[in-house]
C-alpha positions in Angstrom: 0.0 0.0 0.0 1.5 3.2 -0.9 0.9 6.8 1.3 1.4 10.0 -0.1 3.3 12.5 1.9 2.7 15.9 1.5 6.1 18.4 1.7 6.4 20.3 5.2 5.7 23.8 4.0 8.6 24.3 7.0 11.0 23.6 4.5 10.0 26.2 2.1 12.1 28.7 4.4 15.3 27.3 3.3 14.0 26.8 -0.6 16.3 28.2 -3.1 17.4 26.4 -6.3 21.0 27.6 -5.1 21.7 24.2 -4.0 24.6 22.8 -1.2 26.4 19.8 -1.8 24.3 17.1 -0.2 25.6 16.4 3.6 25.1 12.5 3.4 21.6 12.1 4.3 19.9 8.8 3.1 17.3 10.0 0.9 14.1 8.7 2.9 11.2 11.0 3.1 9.5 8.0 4.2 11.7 7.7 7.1 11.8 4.3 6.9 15.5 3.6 6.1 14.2 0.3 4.8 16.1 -1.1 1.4 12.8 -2.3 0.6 11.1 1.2 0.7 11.3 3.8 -2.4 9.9 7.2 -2.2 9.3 9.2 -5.2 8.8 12.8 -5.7 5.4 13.9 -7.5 3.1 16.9 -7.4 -0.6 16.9 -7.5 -1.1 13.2 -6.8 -5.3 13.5 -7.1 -5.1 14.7 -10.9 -1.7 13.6 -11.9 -2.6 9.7 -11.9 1.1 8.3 -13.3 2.9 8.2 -10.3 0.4 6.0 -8.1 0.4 4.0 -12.0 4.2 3.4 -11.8 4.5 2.9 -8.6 1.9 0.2 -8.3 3.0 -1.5 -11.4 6.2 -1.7 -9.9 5.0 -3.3 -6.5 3.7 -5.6 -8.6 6.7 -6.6 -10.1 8.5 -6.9 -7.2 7.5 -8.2 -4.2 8.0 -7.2 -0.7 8.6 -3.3 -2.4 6.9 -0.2 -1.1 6.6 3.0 -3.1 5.4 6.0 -1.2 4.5 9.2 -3.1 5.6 12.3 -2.1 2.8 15.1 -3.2 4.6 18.7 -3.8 3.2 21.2 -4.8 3.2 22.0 -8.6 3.5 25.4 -8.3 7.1 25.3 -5.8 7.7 22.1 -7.2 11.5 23.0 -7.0 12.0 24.9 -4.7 10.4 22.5 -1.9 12.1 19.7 -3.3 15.5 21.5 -3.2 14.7 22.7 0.2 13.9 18.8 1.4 17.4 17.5 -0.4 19.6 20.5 1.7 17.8 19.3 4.6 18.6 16.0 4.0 15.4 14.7 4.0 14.4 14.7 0.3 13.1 11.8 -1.2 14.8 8.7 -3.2 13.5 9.2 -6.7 13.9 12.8 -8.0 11.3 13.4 -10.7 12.8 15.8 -13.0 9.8 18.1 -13.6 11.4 20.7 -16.3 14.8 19.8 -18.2 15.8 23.1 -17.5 16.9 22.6 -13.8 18.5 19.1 -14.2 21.8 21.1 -14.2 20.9 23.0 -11.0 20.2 19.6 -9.4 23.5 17.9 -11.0 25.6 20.9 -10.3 24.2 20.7 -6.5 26.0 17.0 -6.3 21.7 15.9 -5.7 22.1 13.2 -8.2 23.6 10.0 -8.8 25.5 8.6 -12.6 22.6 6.4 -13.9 24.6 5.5 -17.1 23.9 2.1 -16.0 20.4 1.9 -16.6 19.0 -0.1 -19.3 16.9 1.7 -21.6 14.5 0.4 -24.5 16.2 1.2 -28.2 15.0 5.2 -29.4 13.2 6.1 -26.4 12.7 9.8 -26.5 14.0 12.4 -24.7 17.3 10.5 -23.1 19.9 13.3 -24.1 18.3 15.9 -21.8 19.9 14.3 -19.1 23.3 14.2 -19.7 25.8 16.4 -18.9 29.8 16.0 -19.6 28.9 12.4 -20.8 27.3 11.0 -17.3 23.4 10.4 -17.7 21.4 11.9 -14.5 17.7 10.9 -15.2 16.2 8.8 -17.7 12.4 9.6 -19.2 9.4 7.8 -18.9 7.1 10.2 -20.4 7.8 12.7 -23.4 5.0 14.8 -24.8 5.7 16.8 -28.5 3.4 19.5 -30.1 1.0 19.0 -32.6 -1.5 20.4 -34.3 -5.1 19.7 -33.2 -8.1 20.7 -35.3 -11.9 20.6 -35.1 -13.0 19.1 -38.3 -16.8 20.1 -38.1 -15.7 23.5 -38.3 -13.5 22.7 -40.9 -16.2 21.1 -43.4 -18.8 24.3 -42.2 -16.4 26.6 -43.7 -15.7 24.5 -46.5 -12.0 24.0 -46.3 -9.7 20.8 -46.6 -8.7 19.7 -43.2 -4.5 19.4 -42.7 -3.2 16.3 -44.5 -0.2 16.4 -43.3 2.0 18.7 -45.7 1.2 21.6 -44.7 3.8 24.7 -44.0 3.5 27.1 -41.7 1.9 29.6 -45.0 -1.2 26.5 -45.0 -1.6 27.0 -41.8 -2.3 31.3 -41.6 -4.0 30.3 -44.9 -6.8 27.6 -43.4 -7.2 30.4 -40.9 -8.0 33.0 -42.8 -10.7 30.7 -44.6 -12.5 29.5 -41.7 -12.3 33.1 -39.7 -14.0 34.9 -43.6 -16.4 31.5 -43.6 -17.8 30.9 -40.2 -18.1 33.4 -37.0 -15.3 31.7 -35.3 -11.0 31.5 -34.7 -9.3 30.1 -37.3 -7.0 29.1 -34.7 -5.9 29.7 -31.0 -2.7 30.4 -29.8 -1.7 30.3 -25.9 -0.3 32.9 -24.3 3.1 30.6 -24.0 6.5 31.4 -25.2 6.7 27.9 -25.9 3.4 28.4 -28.6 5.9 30.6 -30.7 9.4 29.9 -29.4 9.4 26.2 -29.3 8.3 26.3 -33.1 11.4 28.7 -34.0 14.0 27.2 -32.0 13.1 23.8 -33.2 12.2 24.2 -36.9 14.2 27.4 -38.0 17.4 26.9 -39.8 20.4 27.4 -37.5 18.5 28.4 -34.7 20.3 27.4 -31.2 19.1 28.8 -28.1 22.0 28.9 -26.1 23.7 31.4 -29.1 22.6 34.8 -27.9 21.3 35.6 -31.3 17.4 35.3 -32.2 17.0 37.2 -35.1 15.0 33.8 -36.3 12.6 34.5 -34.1 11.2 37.6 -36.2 9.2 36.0 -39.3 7.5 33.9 -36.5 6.5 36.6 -34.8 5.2 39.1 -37.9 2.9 36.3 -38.6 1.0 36.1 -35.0 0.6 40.0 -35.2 -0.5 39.7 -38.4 -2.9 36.9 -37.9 -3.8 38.8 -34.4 -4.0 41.9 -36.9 -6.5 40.4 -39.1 -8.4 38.4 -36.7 -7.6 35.3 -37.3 -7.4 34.3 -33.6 -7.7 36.1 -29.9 -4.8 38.7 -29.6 -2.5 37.9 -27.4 -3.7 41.1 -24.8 -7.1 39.3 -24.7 -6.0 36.3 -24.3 -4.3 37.6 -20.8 -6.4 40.1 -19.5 -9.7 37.6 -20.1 -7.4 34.6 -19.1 -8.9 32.8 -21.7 -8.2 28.8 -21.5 -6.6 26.7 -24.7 -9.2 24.3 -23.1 -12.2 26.3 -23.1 -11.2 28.0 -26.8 -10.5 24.8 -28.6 -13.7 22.6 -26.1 -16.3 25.0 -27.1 -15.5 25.6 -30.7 -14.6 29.0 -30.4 -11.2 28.2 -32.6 -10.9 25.7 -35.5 -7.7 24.7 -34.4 -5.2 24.3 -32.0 -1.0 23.9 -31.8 -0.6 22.4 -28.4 1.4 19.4 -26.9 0.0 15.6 -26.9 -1.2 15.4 -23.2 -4.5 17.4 -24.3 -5.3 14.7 -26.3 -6.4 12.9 -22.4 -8.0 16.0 -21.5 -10.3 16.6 -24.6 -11.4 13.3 -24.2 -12.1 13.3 -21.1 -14.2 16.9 -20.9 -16.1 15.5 -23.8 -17.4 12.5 -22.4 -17.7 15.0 -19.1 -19.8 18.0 -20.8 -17.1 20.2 -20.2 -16.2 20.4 -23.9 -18.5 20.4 -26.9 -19.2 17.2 -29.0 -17.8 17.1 -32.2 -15.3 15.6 -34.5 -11.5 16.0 -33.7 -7.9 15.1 -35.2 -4.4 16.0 -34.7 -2.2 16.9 -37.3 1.7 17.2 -37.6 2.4 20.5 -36.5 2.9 23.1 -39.8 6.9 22.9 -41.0 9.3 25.8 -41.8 9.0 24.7 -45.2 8.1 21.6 -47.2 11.2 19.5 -46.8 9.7 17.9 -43.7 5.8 17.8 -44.5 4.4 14.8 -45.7 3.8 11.3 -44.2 6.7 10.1 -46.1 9.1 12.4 -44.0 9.3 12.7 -40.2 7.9 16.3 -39.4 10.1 19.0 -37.0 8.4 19.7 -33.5 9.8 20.5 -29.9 9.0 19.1 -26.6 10.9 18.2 -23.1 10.8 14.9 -21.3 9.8 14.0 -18.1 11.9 11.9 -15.9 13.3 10.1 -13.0 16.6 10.3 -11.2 18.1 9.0 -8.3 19.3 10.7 -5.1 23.0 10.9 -4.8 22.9 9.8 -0.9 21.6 6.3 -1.4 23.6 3.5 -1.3 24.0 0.2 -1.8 20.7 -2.2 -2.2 18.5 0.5 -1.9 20.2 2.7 -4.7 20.2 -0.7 -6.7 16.5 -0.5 -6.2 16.2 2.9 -6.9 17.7 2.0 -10.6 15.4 -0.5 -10.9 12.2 1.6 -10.4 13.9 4.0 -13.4 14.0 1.2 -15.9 10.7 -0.3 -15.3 9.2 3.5 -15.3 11.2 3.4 -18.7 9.8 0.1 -19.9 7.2 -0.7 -22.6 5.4 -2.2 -20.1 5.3 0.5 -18.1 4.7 2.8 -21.3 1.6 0.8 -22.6 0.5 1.2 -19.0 1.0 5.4 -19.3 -0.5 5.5 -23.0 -3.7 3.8 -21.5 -4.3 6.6 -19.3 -3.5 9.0 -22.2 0.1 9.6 -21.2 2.5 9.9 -24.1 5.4 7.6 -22.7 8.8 8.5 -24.0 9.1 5.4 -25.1 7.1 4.6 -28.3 5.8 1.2 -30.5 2.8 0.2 -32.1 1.5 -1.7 -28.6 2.1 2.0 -27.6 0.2 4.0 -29.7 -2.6 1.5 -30.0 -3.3 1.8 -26.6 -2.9 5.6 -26.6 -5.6 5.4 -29.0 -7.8 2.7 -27.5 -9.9 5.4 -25.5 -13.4 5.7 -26.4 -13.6 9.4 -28.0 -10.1 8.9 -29.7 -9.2 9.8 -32.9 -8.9 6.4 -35.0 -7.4 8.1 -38.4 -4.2 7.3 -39.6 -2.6 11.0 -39.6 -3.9 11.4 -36.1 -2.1 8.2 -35.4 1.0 9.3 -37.7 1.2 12.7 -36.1 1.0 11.1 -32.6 3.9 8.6 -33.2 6.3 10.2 -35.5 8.3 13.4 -35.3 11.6 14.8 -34.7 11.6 16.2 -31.4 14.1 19.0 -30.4 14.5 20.3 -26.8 12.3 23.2 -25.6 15.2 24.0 -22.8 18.7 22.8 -24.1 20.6 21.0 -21.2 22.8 23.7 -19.8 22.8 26.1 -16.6 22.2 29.1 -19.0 18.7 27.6 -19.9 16.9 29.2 -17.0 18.0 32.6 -17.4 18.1 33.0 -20.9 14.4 31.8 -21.3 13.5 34.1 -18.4 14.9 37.1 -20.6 12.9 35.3 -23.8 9.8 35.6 -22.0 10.3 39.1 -21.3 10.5 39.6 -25.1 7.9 36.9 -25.8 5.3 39.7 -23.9 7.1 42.8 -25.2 6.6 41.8 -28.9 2.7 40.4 -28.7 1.5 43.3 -26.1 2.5 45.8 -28.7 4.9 47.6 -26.3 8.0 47.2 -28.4 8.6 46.3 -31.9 9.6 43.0 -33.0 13.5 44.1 -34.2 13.9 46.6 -30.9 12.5 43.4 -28.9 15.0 40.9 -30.4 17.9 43.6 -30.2 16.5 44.4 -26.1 16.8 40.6 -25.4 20.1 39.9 -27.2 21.9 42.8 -25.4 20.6 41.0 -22.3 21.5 37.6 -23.0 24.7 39.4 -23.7 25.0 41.6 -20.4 23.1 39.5 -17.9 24.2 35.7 -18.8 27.4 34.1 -18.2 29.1 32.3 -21.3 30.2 28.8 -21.3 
């Protein structure tokens, strides 16, 4: 039987993501000290069902094994675990919630080498988790964006839906028919950095992050103005000041379509068969290319996303760190993956058994593109592994808002956010 244990809001006092070397404790949140007993770090444990899913399955596979969840909060997900590992007290399995601190952790001597972990062949989402050569994590679950559409909407306004080979250009074009042919969105697009960024940083020629230079970010943004401009979807002002929801704009057909990543695929289906959404017909779509060297079902389409994962506190030792490395390759399993997929968690590690059961939900989409969309793509790293992530995306943001309020142009923005990078961020 597992019990979740919820942080000690005590320990937020000490929480900084500066981290201290660890002092030697054993890792047991539990308290137990028992080789036998795992605990694992998760955050909202009512709605976030895969960690009660993992650690169950792996009970089962191994008997006398106890896996106790520890429930932080999402929202100071880091900085209470961080506070819990300086106090020595944090907990055995380290879920690695966003890429973009795995350095902070490594740097902080928090986790162990797991080079030693078996792995299944092309899992995705592996090389986010190693730095110098020495794995930290592995994945078990990797979501990638892709584009969902509403095809009622679609035939109303008399347009084809995407087939696959469409550019970005297709895209702001299907828009701009269904927004002249029917009283709704072409399309909605969050309020996210990611919505816009991710796209560039992934699919833009040259583009790397980590450079300092982002002048590939312009044509990306010239189009959302102009789409805003002519509306073809919510601006991004109304989008904030009405916090409107990608759930509620997509749900209730108030957009025609939708770039977000794969784990709303659970959540559509599961606000339809609740009310919560409107009925009608759905698909997902490869997300639109930079151009059309990677569109087509024939090619392997360009999209970004970050993996989730697991990694093991540096202060175990022995058995229970043995055990600890265990949990990681049977979170990483296809076992444990057509487990996730059933619950409409993209695992990071993909098959057919995989997909099929991703897809076996009542209220799935059962077309091939869905399926291809869902299944194959080339997924780049939102947040490059490297300690210069955070900051630089924090100054990114900064511009993200800048450029879509209409406070600053989109060349003045990009030149603002360089100088920063430049000024504020340490280089390699």
């Amino acid at each position: 039987m597992n019990t979740r244990i919820i942080a000690s809001a005590a320990a937020l006092a000490a929480g900084t993501l500066v981290l201290a070397s660890c002092g030697g404790s054993g890792g047991d949140a539990d308290g137990s000290g028992d080789a036998t007993t795992l605990s694992v770090a998760g955050w909202s444990v009512a709605t976030t069902p895969e960690f009660q899913l993992l650690a169950d399955g792996f009970e089962a596979q191994n008997e006398g094994v106890t896996v106790n969840i520890v429930d932080y909060d999402p929202s100071e997900y880091n900085t209470l675990l961080t506070a819990d590992l300086a106090a020595g007290s944090g907990p055995d399995i380290i879920t690695q919630k966003e890429v973009k601190f795995v350095t902070t952790f490594q740097e902080g001597g928090q986790l162990a080498d797991v080079s030693d972990v078996s792995l299944p062949a092309g899992i995705g989402g592996a090389e986010s988790y190693v730095v110098d050569g020495v794995t930290y994590a592995t994945p078990y679950r990797q979501d990638a964006w892709v584009l969902f559409y509403n095809a009622d909407l679609f035939d109303e306004a008399g347009v084809d839906t995407p087939d696959g080979t469409w550019t970005w250009d297709d895209y702001e074009e299907a828009a701009r028919q269904i927004a002249d042919n029917t009283d709704v969105n072409g399309t909605y697009q969050h309020s996210w950095q990611s919505v816009l960024q991710g796209f560039a940083n992934a699919q833009s020629p040259g583009a790397d992050l980590l450079s300092g230079e982002y002048g590939y970010f312009a044509p990306f943004y010239e189009r959302v103005l102009r789409m805003q401009d002519d509306g073809l979807q919510e601006s991004y002002n109304t989008v904030t000041a009405n916090q409107l929801t990608y759930q509620g704009e997509f749900g209730r057909q108030r957009a025609a379509m939708l770039p977000m990543g794969t784990w709303f695929v659970a959540t559509l289906i599961s606000q339809q068969a609740a009310g919560e959404a409107d009925d009608f017909t759905w698909g997902i779509a490869p997300i639109p290319q930079f151009d059309a060297s990677t569109t087509g079902m024939d090619n392997t389409p360009v999209t970004f996303g970050d993996p989730t994962g697991f990694a093991v506190n540096a202060a175990l030792e022995g058995e229970k760190a043995e055990l600890a490395k265990k949990f990681l390759a049977y979170a990483a399993s296809e076992e444990a993956a057509v487990a996730l997929a059933e619950i409409g968690i993209m695992p990071a590690a993909l098959s057919d058994a995989v997909v099929d059961a991703y897809f076996g939900s009542e209220g799935a989409p059962t077309d091939e593109l869905s399926a291809f969309a869902v299944q194959t793509h080339d997924t780049k790293p939102e947040n490059p592994t490297s300690n210069r992530t955070t900051a630089i995306q924090n100054i990114l943001n900064d511009m993200h808002s800048a450029i879509l309020s209409g406070s600053t142009d989109v060349d003045s923005a990009i030149a603002e956010a360089e100088q920063r990078v430049a000024n504020e961020v340490a280089a390699d």
